[in-house]
N, C-alpha and C positions, 0 to 999 in steps of 0.2 A: 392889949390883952392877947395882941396873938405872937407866939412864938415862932418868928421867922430868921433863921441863922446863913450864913456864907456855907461854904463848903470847899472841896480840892475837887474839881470837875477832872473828870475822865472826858477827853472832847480830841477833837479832829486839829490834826495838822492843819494851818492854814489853806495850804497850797489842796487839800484836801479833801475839805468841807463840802463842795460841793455834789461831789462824787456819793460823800458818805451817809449823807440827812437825805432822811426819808420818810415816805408818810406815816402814821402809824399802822400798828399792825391790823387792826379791826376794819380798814376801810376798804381793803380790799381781799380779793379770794386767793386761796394758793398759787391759783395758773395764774391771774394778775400780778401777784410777785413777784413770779418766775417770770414773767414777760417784761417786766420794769427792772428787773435787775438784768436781763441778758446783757453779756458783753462787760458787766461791772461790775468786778471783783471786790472795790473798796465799799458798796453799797448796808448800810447796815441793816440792811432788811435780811441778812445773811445770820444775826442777832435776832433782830426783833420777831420774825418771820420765819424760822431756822426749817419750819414743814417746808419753804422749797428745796431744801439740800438732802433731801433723805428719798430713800426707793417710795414710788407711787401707792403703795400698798402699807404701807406704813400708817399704823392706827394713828387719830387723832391724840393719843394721850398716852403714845410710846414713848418710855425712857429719852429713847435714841433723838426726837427731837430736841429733848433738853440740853442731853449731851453736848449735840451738835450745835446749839445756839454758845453754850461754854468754851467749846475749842474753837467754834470761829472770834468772839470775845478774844480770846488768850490771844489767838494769832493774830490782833490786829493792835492790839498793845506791844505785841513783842516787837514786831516790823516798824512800828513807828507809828501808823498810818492814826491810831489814838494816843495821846500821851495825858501825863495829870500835873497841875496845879500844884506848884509846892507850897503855897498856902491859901486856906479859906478864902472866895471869894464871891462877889454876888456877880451876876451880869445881865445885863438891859437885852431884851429882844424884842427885836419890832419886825414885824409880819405886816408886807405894802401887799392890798390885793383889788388891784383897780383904785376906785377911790377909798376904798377900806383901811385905814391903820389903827395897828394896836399895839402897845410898847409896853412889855411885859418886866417885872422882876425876876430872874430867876433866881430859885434860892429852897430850901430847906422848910417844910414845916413838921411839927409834931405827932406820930403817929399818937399819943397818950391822948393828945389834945381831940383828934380823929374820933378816938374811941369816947371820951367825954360828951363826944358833941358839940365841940366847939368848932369842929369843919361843917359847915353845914351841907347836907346832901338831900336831892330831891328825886333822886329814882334810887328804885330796887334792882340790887345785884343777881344776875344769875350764877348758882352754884357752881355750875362746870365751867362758865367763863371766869370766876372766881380764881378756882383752882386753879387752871388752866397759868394764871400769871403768877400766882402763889410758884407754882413749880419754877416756872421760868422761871423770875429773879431770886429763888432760893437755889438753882443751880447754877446762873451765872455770878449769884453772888451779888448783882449789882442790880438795882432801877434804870432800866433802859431807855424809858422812855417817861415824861413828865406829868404833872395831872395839869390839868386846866384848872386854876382856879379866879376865882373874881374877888374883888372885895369892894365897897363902897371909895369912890373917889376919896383922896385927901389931897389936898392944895398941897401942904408939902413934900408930898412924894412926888407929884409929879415937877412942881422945882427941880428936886433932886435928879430927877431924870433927864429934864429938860439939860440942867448942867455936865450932865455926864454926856450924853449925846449927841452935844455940839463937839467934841472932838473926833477924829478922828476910829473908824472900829475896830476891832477885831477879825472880824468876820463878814462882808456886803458880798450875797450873791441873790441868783433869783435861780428859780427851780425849774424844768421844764413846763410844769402847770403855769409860769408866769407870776408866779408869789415872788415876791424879794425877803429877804432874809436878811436882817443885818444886827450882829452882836457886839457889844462891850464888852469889857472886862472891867471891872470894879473890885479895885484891889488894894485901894487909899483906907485905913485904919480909919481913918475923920469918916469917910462916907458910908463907911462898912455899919459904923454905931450909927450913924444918923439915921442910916434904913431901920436898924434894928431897930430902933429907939421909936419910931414915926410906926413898925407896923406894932409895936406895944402897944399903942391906941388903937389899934386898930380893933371892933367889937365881935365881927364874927368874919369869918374868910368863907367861901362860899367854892363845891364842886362846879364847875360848868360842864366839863369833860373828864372824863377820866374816872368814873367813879369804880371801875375795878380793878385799878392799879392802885386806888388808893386801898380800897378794902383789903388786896392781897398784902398792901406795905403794912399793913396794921395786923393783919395777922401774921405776918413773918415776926414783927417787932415781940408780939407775945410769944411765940415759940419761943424766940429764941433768947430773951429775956428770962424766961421761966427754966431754961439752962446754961444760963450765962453764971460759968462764977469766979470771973475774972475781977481783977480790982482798976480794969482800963474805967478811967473817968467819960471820955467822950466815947459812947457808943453811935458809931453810923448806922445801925441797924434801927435804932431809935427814931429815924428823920424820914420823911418823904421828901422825895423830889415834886419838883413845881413851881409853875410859871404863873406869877399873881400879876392880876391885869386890875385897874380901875376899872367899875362895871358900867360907865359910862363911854367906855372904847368899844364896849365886846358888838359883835352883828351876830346875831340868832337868826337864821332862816329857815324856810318853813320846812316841813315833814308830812310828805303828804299820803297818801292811803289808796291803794286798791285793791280789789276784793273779786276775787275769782267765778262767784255765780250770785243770783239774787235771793238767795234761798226759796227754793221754788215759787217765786214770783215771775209775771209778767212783767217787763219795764210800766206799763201802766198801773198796774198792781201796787207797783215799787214807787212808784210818785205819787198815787193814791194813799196811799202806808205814812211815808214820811210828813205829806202835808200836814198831816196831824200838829205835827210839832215846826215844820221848815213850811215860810214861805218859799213857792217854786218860782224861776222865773226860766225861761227860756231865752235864747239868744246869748249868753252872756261871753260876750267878746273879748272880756278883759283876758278871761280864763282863770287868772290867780287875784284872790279877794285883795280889794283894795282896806280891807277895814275888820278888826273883831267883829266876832260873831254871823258873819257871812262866810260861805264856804261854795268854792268851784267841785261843780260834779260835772264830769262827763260820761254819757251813757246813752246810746246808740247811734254815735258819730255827729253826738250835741253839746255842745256844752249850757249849762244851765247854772243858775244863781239861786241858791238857795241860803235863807235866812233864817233863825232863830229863831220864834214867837216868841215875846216878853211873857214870861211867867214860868216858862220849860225849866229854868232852872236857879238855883241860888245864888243872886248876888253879889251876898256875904261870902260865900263858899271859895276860898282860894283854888280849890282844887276840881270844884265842879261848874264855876265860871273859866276857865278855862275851855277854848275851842277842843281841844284833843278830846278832852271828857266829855263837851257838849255831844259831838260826833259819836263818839264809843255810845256815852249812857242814853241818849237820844235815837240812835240811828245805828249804828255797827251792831249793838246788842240786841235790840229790841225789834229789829224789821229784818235783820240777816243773819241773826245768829252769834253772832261772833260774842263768843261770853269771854276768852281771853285773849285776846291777843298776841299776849307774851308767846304763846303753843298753837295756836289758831294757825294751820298752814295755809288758811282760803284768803289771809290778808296778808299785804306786801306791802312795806316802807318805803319811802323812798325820797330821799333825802331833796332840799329845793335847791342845791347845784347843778341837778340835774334838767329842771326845767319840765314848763308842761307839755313840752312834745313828748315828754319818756311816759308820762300819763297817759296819752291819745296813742302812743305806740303797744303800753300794755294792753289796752281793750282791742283797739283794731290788728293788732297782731300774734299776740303773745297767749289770748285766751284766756283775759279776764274782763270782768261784764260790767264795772261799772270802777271810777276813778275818784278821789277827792283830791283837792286841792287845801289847803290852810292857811291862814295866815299867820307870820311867825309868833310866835311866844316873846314876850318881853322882858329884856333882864330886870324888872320890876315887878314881874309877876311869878319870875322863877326866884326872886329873894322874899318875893311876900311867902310861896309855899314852904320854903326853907326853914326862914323865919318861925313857922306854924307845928315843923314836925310834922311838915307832912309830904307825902310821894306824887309827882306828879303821873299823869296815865304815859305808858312807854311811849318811845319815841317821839316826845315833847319838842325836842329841841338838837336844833343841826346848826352846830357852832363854823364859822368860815370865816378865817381860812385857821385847816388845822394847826396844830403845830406838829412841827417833826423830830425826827427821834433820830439819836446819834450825833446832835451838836452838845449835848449834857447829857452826862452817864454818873449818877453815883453808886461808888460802891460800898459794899455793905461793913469793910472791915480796914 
């Protein structure tokens, strides 16, 4: 039932590749850009990222960056350094990241389908970041970069891949981060329907990443639909880019939270407050929960363990069983304030790549009062909220290892 097509990838010379994929653009900050790209011309973060190429004084939401992600685009097609697919094709990518693997399709889905609901998505978009990629690929014309999605395993796609895979690739490098990288090209008519044919069964596809590239591809699809009066049969502007993974591969790691003062509370205040609802425990040397519904706090150069009471909260509730929501409806809201998150400046994210020393360094250095830890969200719990129609609380889920951008580029015409 889902609508999964080949394409002509805009992609990197061989000899190339490694230079030019890069992380996406949301993971890190302007100066971090500019710092990962010094010295590297062919880098597509030149695209993706285009605020490092512009004067320092340059608004967030100037022309002039769209521009400039368009002419660097042009000049990298013209040089060589991108070339395209002279017919439709799918291709296999596999992300090695320690013992971590995941062996993706890449390929085409339906922005109509998007809008129907037949993608399923579990967070809310922000407006301005919305936009913000709307402009982009409606000025370079192209999808720069992929959505993450997932779908439930099926036995014969992964066959299929398994066969494709054992040849020889495309593309095998590994990143500075120590990711490997290695693509196919699938370009056999027999294997091209087989996929297509195998994700027709497929019952619903699922966002893991990526939910405002998608948003922006589905609103572009309607702009430009709704002035489209050409009598071209394949419209690309109709298709999103994305990389479908079995949800069985995917590793979701945690996101964890600290929060800049106690809301006028004592720490004992603050442990008094919570116990309401969390058993406390002291000493807790793991740092990071071994299990649902326990959660690592650190807070005044302690770490401590604290637990859920049975009854605090619903069960049944896909979205409020949930650790994130447990935390926010139980503890972030209710004892510190924090009514939204999404705009709340006094909380800060922070992804579990990063590990709990960056937790013990925000409170002991950085001048926040108290830390949590989480344990990750399960790709069975983000398909049960999907499933549901329903949103989970932000920063639910920190997908690893990403994927990067400027090994598939499609464009819109």
């Amino acid at each position: 039932m889902a609508l999964v097509l080949p394409f002509k990838a805009v992609r990197p010379q061989q000899k190339f590749v490694s230079q030019v994929a890069v992380l996406p653009y949301d993971v890190m900050t302007r100066e971090e850009g500019q710092k990962a790209v010094w010295g590297n011309a062919l880098s597509f973060m030149h695209v993706e990222k285009s605020e490092i190429d512009v004067p320092d004084n340059t608004k967030s939401n100037d022309d002039l960056i769209y521009q400039t992600a368009k002419r660097n685009f042009t000049q990298m097609v013209e040089k060589g350094v991108l070339i395209q697919d002279k017919s439709p094709c799918f291709y296999i990518y596999r992300q090695k990241m320690g013992p971590q693997v995941q062996t993706g399709i890449v390929g085409l889905m339906s922005a109509s389908e998007y809008d129907a609901g037949k993608i399923k998505k579990h967070e809310l978009t922000r407006k301005d970041k919305e936009e913000d990629r709307i402009r982009h690929v409606d000025t370079v014309n192209a999808q720069t970069g992929p959505v993450f999605i997932s779908y439930r395993e099926r036995k014969n796609l992964n066959k299929i891949v398994d066969e494709i895979t054992a040849a020889s690739p495309e593309y095998d490098f590994t990143a500075e981060d120590g990711v490997k990288h290695t693509v196919w090209v699938v370009d056999g008519a027999k294997r091209i329907d087989k996929i297509r044919k195998e994700f027709s069964e497929v019952e619903s596809l699922y966002i893991a990443d990526g939910h405002h590239r998608a948003a922006a591809a589905a609103t572009i699809a309607g702009n430009r639909r709704s002035q489209d009066k050409s009598n071209v049969s394949v419209k690309e502007y109709e298709s999103v880019l994305a990389v479908f993974f079995p949800h069985t591969q995917l590793k979701v790691m945690d996101y964890n939270r600290a929060v800049k003062d106690l809301n006028g509370l004592t720490p004992g205040e603050f442990i008094e407050k919570i116990s309401a609802c969390f058993t406390v425990s002291k000493n807790f040397t793991a740092r990071s929960p071994e299990q649902f519904h326990d959660f690592g706090m650190y807070l005044g150069d302690e770490w401590y363990k604290i637990t859920v009471k049975k009854g605090v909260y619903n069960e049944n509730d896909p979205v409020a069983s949930l650790d994130a929501a447990i935390l926010q409806d139980h503890l972030l809201f209710p004892v510190l304030g924090i009514k939204d998150p999404r705009v709340d400046d006094r909380i800060k994210f922070i992804g579990g790549i990063r590990g709990m020393d960056e937790l013990e360094k925000l409170v002991n250095k950085d001048g926040f009062a108290v830390a949590f830890s989480l344990y990750p969200t399960s790709m069975e719990q983000i398909i049960k909220v999907a499933d549901a129609g329903a949103i989970m609380p932000p920063k639910s889920t920190w997908f690893e290892p990403k994927l990067r951008s400027g090994i598939f580029v499609h464009k819109l015409d």
